[in-house]
C-alpha positions as CSV (number, residue, x, y, z in Angstrom):
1,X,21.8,20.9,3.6
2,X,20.0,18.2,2.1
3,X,17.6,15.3,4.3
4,X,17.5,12.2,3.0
5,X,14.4,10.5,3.5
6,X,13.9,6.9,4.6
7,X,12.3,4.7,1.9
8,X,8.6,4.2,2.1
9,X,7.5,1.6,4.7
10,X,3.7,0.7,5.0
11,X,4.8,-0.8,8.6
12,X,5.1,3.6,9.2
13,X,2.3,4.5,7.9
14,X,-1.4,4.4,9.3
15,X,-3.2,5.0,6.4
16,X,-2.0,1.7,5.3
17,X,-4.1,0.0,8.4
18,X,-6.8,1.9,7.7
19,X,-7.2,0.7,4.7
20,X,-6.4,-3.2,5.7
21,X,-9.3,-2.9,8.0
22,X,-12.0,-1.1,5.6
23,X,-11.0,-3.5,2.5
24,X,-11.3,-6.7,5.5
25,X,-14.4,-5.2,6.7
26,X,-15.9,-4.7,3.0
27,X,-14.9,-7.9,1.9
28,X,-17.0,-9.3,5.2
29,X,-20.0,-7.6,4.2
30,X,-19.6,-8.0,0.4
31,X,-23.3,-9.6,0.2
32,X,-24.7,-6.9,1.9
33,X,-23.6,-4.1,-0.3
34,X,-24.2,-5.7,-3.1
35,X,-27.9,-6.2,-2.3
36,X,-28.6,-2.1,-1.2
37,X,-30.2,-0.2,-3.2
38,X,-27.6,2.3,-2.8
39,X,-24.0,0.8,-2.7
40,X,-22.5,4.2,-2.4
41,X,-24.7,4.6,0.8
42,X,-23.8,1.4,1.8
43,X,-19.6,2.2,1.3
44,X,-20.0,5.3,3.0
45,X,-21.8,3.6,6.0
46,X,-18.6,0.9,6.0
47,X,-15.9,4.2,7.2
48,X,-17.9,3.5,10.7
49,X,-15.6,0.0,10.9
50,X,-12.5,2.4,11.5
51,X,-12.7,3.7,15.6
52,X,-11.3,6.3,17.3
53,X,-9.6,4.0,19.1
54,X,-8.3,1.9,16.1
55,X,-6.9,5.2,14.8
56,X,-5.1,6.1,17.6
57,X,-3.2,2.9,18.2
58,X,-2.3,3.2,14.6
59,X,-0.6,6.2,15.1
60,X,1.1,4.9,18.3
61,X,2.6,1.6,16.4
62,X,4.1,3.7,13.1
63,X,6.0,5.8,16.4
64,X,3.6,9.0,16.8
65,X,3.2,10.4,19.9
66,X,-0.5,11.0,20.5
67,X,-2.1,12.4,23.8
């Protein structure tokens, strides 16, 4: 038996919305980074932007059920 797979939707994905927020929240605090002495730090530090929360709702919208 063979599954066909639906094409690849960002709209299904969450990772996609992770990624919109980090590169929005980045691109807010450009200045910032650019200025620390350690912009590696400083990239590391912007994954706190991304909640719990914000995760979970991502899941919900691309049709997951999380409990």
């Amino acid at each position: 038996m063979i599954i066909y797979l639906p094409p690849y939707s960002p709209d299904l994905n969450p990772i996609e919305e992770s990624f919109s927020t980090w590169k929005a929240y980045l691109r807010h605090h450009a200045v910032l980074i650019r200025a620390s002495d350690d912009p590696i730090l400083a990239l590391l530090d912007s994954c706190g932007c991304i909640t719990e929360e914000m995760a979970v709702s991502w899941f919900q919208n691309a049709g997951y059920v999380v409990e």
